[in-house]
C-alpha positions in Angstrom: 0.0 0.0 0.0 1.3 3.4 -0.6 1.7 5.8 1.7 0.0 9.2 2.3 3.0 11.0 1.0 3.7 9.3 -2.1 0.0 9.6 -2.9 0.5 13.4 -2.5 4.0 13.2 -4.7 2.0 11.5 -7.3 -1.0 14.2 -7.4 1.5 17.2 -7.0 3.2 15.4 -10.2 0.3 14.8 -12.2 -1.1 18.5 -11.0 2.1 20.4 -12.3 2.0 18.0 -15.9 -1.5 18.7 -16.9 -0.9 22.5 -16.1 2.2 22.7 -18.7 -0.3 21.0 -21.1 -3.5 23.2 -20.2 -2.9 26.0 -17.8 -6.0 27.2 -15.8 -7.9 29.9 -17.2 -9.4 30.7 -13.7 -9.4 29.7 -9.9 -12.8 27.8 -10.2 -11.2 25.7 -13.3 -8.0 25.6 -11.3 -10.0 23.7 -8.4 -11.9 21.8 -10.1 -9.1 20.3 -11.9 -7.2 19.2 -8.8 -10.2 17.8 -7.7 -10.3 15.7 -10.9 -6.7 14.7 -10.6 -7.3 13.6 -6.8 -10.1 11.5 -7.9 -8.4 9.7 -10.6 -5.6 9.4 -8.3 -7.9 8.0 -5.7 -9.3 5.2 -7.9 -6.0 4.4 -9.2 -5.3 3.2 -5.8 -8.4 1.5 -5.2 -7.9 -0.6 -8.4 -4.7 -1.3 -7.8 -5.8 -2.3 -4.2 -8.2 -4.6 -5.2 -5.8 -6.3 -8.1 -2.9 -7.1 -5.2 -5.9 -8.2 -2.8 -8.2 -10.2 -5.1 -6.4 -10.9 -7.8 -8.9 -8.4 -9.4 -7.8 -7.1 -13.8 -9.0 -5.0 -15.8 -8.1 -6.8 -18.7 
């Protein structure tokens, strides 16, 4: 299981990359996003939760 910190490493990263690719055009769009990019983030982990605990794929 990963810990809090990388989790927050990994959002921070994938933040900073989609903002090179599509910079905010305001505050609003700016939260939203990261509230996006936590909630992929956050199922990335579940699924990857389930696949090391149930032998759960997506294939």
């Amino acid at each position: 299981m990963r810990t809090e910190a990388t989790i927050r490493d990994r959002i921070a990263e994938l933040e900073a990359r989609y903002d090179d690719y599509d910079p905010p055009s305001s505050e609003f769009e700016d939260t939203a996003e990261v509230a996006i990019l936590r909630a992929i983030e956050e199922l990335e982990w579940v699924l990857e939760e389930d696949d090391e605990a149930a032998g759960f794929t997506t294939s």
